[in-house]
DRENPA-3360 file (N, C-alpha, C; in nm, 2 decimals, always signed):
BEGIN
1 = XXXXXXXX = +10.43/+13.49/+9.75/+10.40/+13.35/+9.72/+10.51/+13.26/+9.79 ~ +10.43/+13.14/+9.85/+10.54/+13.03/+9.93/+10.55/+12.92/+9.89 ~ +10.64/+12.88/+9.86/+10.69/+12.77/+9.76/+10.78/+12.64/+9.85 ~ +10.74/+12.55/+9.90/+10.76/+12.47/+9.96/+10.84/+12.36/+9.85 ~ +11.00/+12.30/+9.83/+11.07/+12.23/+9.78/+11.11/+12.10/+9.89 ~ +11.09/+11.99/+9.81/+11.09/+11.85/+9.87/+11.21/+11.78/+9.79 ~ +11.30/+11.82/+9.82/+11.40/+11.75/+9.70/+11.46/+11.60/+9.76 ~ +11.48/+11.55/+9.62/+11.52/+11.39/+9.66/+11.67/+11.42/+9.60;
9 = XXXXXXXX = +11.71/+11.45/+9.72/+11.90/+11.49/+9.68/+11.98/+11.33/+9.63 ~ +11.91/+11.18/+9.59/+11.97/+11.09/+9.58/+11.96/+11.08/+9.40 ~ +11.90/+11.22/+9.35/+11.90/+11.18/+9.20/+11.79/+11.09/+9.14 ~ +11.68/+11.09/+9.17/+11.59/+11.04/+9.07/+11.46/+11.10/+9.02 ~ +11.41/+11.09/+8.91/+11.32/+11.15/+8.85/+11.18/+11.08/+8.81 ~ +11.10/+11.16/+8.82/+10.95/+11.08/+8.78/+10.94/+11.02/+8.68 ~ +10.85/+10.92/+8.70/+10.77/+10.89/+8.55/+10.64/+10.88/+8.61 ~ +10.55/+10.91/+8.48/+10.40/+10.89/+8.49/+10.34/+10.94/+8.59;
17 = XXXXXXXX = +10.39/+11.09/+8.62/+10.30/+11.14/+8.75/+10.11/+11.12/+8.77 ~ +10.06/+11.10/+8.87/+9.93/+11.11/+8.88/+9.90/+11.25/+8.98 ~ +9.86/+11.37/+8.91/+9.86/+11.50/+8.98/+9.75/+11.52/+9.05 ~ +9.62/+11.44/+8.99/+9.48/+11.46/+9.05/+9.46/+11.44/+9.14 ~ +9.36/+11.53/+9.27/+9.29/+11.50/+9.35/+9.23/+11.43/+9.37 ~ +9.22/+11.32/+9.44/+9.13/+11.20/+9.47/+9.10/+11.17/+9.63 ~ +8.97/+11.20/+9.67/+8.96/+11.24/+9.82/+8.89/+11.09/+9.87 ~ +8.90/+11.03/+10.00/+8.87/+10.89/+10.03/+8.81/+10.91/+10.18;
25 = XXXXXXXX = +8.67/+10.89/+10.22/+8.66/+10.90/+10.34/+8.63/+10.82/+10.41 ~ +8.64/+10.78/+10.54/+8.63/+10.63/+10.64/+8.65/+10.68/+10.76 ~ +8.49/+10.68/+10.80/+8.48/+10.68/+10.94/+8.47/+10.81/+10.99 ~ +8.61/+10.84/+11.10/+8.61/+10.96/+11.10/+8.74/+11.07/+11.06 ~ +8.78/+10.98/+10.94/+8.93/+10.99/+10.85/+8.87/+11.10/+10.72 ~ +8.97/+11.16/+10.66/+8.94/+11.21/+10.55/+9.07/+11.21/+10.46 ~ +9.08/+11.18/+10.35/+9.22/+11.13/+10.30/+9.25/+11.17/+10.14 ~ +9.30/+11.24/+10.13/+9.33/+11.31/+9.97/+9.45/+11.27/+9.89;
33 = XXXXXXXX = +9.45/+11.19/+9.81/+9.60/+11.24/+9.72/+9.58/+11.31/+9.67 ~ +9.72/+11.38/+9.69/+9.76/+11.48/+9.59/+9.86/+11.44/+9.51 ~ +9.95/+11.37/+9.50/+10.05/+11.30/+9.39/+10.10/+11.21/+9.40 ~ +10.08/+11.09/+9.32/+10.09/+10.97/+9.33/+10.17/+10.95/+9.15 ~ +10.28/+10.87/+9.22/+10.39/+10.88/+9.07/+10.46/+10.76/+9.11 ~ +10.59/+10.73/+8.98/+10.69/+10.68/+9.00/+10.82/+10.70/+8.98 ~ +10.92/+10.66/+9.06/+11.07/+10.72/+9.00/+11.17/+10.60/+8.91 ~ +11.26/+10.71/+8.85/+11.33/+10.58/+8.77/+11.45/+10.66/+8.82;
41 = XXXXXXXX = +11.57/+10.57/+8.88/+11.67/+10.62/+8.91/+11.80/+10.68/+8.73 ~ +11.86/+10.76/+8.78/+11.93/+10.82/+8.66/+12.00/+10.64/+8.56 ~ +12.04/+10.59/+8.63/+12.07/+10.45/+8.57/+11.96/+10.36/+8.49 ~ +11.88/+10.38/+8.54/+11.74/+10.33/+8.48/+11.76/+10.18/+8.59 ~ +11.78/+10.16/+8.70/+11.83/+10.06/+8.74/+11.68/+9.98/+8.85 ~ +11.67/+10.14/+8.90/+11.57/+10.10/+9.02/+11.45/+10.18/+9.00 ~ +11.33/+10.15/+9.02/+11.20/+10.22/+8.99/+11.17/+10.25/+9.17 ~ +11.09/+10.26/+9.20/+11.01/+10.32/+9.30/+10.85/+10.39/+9.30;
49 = XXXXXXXX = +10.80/+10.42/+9.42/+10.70/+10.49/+9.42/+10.72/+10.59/+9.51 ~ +10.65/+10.70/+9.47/+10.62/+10.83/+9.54/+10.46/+10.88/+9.55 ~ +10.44/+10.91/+9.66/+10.35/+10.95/+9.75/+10.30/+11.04/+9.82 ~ +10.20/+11.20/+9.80/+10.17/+11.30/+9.91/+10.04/+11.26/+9.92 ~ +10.00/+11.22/+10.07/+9.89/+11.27/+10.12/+9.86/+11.36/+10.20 ~ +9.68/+11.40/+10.20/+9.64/+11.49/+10.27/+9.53/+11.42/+10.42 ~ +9.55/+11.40/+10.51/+9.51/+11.33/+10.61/+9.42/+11.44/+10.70 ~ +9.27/+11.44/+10.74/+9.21/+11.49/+10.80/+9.17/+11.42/+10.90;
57 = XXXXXXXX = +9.14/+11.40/+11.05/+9.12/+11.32/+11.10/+9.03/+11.40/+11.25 ~ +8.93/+11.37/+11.25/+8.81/+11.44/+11.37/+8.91/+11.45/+11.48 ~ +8.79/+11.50/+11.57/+8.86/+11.46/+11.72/+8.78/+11.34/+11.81 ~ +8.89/+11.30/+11.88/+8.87/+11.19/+12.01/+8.88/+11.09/+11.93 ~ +8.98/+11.04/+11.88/+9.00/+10.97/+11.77/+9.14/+10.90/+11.75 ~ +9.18/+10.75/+11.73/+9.28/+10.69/+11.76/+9.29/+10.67/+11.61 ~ +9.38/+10.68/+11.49/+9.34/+10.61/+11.35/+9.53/+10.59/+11.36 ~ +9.50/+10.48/+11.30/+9.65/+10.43/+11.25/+9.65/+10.47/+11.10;
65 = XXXXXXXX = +9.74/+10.55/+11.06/+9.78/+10.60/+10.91/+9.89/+10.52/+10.83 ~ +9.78/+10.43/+10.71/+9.83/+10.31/+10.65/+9.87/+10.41/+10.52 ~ +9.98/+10.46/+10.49/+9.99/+10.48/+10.31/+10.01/+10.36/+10.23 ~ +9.96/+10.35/+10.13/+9.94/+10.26/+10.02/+10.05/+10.20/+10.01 ~ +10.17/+10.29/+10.02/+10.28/+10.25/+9.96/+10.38/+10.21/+10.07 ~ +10.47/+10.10/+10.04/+10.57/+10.12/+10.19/+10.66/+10.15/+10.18 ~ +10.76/+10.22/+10.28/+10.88/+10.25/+10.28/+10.89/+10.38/+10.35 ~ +10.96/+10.51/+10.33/+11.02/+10.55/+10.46/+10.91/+10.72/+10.43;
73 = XXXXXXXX = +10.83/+10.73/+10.54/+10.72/+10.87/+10.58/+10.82/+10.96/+10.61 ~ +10.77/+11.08/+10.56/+10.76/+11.22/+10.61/+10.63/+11.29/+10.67 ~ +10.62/+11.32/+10.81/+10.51/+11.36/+10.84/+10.51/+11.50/+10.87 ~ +10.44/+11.58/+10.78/+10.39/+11.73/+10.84/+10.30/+11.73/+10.97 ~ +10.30/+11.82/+11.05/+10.15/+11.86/+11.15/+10.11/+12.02/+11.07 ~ +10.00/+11.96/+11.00/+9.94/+12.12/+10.92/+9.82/+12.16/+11.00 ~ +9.79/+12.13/+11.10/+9.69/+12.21/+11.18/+9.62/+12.10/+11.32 ~ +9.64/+12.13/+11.42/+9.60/+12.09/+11.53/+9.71/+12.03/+11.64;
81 = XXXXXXXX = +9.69/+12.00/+11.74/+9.76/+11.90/+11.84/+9.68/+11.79/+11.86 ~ +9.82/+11.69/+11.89/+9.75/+11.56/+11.88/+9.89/+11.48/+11.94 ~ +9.88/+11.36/+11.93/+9.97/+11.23/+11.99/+9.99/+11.14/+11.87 ~ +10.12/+11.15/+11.86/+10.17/+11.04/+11.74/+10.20/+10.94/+11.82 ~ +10.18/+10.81/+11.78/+10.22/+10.65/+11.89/+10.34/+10.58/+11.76 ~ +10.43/+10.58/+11.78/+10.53/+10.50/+11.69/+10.60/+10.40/+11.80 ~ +10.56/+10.24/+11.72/+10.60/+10.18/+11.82/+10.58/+10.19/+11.95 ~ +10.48/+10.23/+12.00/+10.43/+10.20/+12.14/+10.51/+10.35/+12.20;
89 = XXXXXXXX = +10.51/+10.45/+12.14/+10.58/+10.54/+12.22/+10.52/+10.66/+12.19 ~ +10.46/+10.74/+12.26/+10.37/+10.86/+12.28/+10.48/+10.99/+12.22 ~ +10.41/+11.05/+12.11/+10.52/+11.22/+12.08/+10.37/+11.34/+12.10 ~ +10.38/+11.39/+12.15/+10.31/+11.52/+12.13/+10.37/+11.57/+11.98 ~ +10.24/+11.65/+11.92/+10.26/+11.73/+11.83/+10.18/+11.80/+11.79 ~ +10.26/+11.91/+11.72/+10.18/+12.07/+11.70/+10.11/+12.10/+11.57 ~ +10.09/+12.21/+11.52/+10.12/+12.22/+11.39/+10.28/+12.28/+11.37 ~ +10.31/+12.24/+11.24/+10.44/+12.32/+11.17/+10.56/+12.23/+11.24;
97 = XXXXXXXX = +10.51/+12.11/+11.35/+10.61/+12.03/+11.33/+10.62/+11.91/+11.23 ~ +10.72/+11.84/+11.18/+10.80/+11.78/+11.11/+10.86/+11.68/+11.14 ~ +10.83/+11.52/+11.08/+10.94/+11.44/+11.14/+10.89/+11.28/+11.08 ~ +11.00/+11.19/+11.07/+11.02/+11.13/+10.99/+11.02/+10.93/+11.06 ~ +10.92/+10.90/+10.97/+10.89/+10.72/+10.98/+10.96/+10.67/+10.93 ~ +11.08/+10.59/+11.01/+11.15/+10.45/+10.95/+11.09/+10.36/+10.85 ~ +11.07/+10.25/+10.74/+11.06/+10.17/+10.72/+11.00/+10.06/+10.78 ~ +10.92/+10.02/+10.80/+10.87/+9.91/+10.91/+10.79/+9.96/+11.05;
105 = XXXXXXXX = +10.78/+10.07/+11.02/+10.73/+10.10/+11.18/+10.60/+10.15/+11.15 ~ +10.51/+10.18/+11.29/+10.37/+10.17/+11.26/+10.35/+10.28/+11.30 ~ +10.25/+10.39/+11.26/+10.20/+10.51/+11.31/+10.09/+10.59/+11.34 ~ +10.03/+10.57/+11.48/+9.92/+10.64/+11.49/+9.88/+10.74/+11.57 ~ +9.76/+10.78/+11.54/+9.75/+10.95/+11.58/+9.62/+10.92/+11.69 ~ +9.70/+10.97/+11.80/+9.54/+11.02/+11.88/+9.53/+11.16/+11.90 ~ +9.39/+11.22/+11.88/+9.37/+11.35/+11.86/+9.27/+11.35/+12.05 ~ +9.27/+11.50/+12.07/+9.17/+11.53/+12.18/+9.02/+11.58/+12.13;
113 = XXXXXXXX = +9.03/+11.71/+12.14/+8.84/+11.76/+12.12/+8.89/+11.82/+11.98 ~ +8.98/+11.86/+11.95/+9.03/+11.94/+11.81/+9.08/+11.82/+11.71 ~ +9.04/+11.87/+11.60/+9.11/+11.79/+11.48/+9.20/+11.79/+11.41 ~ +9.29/+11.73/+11.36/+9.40/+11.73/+11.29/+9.41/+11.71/+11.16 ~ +9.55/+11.81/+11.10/+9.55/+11.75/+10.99/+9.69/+11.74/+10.97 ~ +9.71/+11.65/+10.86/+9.87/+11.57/+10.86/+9.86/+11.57/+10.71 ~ +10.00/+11.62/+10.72/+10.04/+11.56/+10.54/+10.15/+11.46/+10.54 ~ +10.13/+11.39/+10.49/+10.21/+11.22/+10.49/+10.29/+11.24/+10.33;
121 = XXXXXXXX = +10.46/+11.25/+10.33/+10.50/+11.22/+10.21/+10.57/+11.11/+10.24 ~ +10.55/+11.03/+10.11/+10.59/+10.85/+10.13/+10.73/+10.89/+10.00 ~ +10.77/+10.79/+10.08/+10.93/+10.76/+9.94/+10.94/+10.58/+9.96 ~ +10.89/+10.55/+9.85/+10.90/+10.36/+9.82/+11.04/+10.28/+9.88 ~ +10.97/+10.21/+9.91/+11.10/+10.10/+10.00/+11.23/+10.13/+9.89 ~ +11.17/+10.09/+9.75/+11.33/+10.06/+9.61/+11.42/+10.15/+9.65 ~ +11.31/+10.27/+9.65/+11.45/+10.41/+9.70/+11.54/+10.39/+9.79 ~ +11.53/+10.32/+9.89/+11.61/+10.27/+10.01/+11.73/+10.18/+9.98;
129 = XXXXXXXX = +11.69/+10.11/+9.90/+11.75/+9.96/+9.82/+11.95/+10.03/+9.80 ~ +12.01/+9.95/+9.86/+12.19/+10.00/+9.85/+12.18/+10.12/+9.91 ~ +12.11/+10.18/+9.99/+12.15/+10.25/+10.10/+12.07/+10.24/+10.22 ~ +12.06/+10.09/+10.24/+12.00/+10.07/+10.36/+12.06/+10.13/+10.49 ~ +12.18/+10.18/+10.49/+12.26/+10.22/+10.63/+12.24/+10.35/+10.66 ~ +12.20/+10.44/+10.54/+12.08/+10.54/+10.57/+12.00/+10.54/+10.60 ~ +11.92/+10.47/+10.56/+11.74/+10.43/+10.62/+11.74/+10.40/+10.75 ~ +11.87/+10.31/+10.81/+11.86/+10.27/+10.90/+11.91/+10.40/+11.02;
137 = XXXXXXXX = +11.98/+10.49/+10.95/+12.05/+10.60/+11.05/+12.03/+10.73/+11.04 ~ +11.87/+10.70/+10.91/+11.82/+10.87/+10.93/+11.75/+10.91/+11.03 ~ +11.77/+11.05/+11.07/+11.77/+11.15/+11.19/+11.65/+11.27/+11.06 ~ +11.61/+11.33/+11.17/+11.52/+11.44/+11.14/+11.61/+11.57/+11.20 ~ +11.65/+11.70/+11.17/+11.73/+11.76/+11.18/+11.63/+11.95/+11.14 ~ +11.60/+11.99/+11.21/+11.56/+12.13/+11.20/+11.64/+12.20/+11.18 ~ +11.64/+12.30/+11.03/+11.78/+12.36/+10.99/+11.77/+12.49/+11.06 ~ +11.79/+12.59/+11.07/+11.83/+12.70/+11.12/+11.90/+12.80/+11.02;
145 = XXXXXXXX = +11.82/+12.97/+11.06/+11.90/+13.05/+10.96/+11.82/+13.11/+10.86 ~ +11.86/+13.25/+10.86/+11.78/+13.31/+10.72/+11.74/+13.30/+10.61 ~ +11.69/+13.32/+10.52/+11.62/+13.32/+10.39/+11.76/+13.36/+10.33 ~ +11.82/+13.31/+10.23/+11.91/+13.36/+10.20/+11.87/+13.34/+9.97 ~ +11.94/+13.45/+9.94/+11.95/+13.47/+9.78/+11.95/+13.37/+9.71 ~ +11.84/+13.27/+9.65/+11.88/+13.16/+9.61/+11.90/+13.18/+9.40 ~ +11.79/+13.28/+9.40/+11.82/+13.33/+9.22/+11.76/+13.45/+9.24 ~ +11.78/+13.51/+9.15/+11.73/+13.67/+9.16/+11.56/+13.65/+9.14;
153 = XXXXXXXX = +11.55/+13.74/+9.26/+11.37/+13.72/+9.31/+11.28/+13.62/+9.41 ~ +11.43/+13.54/+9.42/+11.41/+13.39/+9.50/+11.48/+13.40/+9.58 ~ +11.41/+13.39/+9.73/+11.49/+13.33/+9.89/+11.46/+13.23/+9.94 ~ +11.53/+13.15/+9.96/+11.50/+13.00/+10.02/+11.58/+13.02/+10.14 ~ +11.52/+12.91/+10.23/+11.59/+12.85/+10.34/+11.57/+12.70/+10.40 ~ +11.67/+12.64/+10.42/+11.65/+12.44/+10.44/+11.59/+12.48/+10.57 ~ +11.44/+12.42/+10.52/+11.39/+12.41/+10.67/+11.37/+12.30/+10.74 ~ +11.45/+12.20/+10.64/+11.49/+12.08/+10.75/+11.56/+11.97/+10.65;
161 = XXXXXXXX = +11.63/+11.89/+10.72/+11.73/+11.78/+10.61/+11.71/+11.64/+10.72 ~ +11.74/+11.57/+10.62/+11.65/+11.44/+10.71/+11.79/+11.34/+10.62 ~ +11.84/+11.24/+10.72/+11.95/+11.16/+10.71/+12.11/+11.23/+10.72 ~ +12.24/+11.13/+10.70/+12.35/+11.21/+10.73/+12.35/+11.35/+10.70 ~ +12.40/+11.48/+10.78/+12.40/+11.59/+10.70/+12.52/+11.59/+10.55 ~ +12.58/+11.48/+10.60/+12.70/+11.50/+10.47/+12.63/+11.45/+10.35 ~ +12.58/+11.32/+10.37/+12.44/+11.30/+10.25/+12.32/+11.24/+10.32 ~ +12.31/+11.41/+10.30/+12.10/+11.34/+10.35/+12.01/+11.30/+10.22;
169 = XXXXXXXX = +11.93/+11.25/+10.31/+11.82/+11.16/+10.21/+11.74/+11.27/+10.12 ~ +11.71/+11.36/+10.21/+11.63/+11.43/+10.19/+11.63/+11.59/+10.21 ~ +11.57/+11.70/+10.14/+11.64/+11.85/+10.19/+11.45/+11.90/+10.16 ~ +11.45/+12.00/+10.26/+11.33/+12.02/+10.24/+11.34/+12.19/+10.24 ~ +11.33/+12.26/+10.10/+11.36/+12.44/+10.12/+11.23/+12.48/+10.13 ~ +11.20/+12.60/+10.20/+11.10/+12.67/+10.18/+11.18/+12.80/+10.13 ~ +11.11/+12.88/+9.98/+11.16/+12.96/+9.86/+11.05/+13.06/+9.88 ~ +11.06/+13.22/+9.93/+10.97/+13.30/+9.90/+11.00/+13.41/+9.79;
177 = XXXXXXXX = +10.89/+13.44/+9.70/+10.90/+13.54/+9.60/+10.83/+13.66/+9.62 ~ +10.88/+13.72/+9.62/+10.84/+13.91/+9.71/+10.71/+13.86/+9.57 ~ +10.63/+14.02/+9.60/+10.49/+14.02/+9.47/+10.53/+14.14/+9.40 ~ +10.46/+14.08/+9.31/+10.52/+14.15/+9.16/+10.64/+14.13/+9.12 ~ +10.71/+13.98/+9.18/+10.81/+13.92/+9.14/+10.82/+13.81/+9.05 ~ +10.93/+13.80/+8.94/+10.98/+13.68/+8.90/+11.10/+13.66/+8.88 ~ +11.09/+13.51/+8.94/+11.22/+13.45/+8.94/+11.31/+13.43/+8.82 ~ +11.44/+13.40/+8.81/+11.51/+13.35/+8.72/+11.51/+13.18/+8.69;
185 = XXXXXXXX = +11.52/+13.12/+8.61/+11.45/+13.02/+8.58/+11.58/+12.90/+8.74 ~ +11.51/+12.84/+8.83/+11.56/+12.77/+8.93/+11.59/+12.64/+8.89 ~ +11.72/+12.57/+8.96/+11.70/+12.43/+8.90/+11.75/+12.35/+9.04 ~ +11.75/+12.22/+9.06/+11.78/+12.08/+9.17/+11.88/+11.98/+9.09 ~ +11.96/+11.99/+9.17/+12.03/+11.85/+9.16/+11.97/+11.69/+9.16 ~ +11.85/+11.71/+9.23/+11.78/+11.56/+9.27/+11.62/+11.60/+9.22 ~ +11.57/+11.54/+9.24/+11.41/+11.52/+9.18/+11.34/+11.63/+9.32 ~ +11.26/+11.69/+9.26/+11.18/+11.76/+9.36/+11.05/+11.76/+9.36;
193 = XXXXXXXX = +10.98/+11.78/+9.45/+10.83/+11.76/+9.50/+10.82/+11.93/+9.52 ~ +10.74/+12.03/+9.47/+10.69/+12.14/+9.47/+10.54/+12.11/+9.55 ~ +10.56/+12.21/+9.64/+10.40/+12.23/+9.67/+10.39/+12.40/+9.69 ~ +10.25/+12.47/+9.64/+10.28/+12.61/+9.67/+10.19/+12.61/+9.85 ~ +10.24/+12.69/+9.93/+10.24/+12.70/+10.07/+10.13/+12.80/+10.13 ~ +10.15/+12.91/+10.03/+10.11/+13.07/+10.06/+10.09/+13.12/+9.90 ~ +9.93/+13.20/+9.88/+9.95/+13.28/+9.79/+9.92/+13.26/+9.67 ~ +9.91/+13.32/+9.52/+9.87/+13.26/+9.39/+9.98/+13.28/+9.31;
201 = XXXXXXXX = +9.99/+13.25/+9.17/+10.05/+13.27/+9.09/+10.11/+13.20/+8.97 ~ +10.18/+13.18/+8.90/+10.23/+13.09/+8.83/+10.38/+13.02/+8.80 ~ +10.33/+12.92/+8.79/+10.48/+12.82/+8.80/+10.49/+12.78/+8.67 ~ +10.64/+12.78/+8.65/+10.65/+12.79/+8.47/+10.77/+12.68/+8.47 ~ +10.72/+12.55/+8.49/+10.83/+12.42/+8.48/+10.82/+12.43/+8.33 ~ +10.97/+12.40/+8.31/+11.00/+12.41/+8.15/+10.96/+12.45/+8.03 ~ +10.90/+12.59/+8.07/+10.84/+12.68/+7.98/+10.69/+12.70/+8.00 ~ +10.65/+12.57/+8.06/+10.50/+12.56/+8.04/+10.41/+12.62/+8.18;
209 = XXXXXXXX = +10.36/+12.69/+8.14/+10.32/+12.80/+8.26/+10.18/+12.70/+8.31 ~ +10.15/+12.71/+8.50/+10.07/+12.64/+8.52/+10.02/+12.74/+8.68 ~ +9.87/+12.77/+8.64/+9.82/+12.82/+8.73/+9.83/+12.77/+8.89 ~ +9.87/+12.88/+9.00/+9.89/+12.81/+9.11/+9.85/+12.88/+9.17 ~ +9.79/+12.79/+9.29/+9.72/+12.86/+9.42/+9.74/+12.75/+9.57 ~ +9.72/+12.83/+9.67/+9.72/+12.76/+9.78/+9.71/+12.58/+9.72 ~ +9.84/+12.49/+9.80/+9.85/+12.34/+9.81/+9.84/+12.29/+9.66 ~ +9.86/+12.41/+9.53/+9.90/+12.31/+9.40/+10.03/+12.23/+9.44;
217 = XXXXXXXX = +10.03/+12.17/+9.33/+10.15/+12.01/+9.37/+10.20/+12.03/+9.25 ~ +10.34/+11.99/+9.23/+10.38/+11.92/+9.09/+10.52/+11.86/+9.13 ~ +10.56/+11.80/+9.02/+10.72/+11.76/+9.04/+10.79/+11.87/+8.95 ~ +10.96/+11.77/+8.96/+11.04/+11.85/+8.86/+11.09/+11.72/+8.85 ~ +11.24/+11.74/+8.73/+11.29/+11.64/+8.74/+11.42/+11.67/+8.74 ~ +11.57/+11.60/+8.77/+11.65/+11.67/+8.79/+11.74/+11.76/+8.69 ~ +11.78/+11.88/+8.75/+11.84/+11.96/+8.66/+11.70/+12.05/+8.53 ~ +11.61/+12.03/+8.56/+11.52/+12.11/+8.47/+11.45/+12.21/+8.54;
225 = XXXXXXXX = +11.44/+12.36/+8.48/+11.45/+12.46/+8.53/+11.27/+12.50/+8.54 ~ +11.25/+12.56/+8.64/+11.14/+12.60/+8.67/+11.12/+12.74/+8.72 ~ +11.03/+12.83/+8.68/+11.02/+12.99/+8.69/+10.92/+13.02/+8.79 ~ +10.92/+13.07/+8.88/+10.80/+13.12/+8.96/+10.75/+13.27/+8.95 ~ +10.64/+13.30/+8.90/+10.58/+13.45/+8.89/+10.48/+13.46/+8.98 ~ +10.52/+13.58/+9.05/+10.42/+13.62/+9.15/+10.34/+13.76/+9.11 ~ +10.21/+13.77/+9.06/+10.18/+13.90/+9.02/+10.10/+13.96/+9.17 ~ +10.08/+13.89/+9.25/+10.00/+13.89/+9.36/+10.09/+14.08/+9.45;
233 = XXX = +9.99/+14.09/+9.51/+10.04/+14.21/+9.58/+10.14/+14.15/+9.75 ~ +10.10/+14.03/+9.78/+10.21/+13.99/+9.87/+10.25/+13.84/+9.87 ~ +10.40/+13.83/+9.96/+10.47/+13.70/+9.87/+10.41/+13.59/+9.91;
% end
């Protein structure tokens, strides 16, 4: 089982998550939430919104990708090649690459004869609010390096950190659980975004066990401990 961690290493925690699927289609777009919430910083000072979509989009096809919410994208490539336009500037991209929208900038996708799909996570402009000189000087950074021991049954590895490395915005682990494994109960310093990657099994955020299979979603909040069981025959 593959366990995909989105942590918001700046410390803030949900309120009122919305976990449900809600799929939206136009044209030749196909568009899914999967979790739509809000944060309250540990102060109670600053709220925010948070954001994962699921973006499908045909081929031969120009679509500009508007999230609801504004403020600073994380873009997955989860299957196909295609051309990202940011600002008038052409990127090739694959699947399994990774990389991150400024604040203010516009972003669209031209695809060829194949189709694409994109997972968009949004973090609300407030989050930004007294650290604009991060927002303004985050970098996308591909981490490097083995799976290493993260709790007994658990291997993680940062498969990418996004802003200063001394304090990035953002840390993104991918955690695998051999099968017929469980974890020791795992915990974050910052609010995290779970998604499972690979695999079935169950995720036991704060006691409360919750069936999981390929692209379930949930949060955490910070410092609260969550268990991963894998009874599956592989991780």
């Amino acid at each position: 089982m593959k366990v995909r961690i989105n942590l918001m290493v700046l410390c803030f925690f949900l309120l009122c998550p919305a976990l449900a699927q809600v799929g939206e289609k136009k044209d030749k777009v196909s568009k899914t939430t999967l979790l739509k919430g809000q944060f309250l910083s540990r102060n109670k000072s600053v709220k925010t919104d948070a954001l994962i979509e699921n973006y499908i989009i045909a081929g031969n096809q120009r679509v500009k990708i508007e999230p609801p919410i504004k403020g600073l994208h994380l873009v997955e490539a989860k299957a196909g090649k295609f051309v990202a336009v940011v600002n008038n500037k052409k990127q090739e991209h694959k699947t399994g690459d990774f990389w991150v929208i400024k604040p203010g900038n516009e972003l669209f996708i031209e695809t060829d004869d194949d189709a694409a799909i994109l997972q968009v996570y949004t973090i609300g402009g407030n989050f930004l609010k007294g650290n604009e000189k991060i927002a303004s000087d985050v970098t996308f950074r591909p981490a490097e390096g083995q799976y290493k021991l993260l709790k007994e049954n658990a291997f993680a590895r940062e498969s990418y950190s996004i802003g200063d490395p001394s304090r990035p915005l953002v840390k993104i682990l991918d955690i695998n659980v051999g099968p017929g494994k469980k974890t020791e109960p795992i915990t974050f310093t910052g609010y995290a975004m779970i998604q499972v990657l690979s695999g079935s099994g169950v995720l036991i955020p704060e006691g409360r066990e919750i069936k999981a299979t390929l692209g379930t979603t949930l949060t955490l909040d910070p410092d609260k401990p969550i268990v991963v069981n894998n009874p599956q025959d592989r991780p």
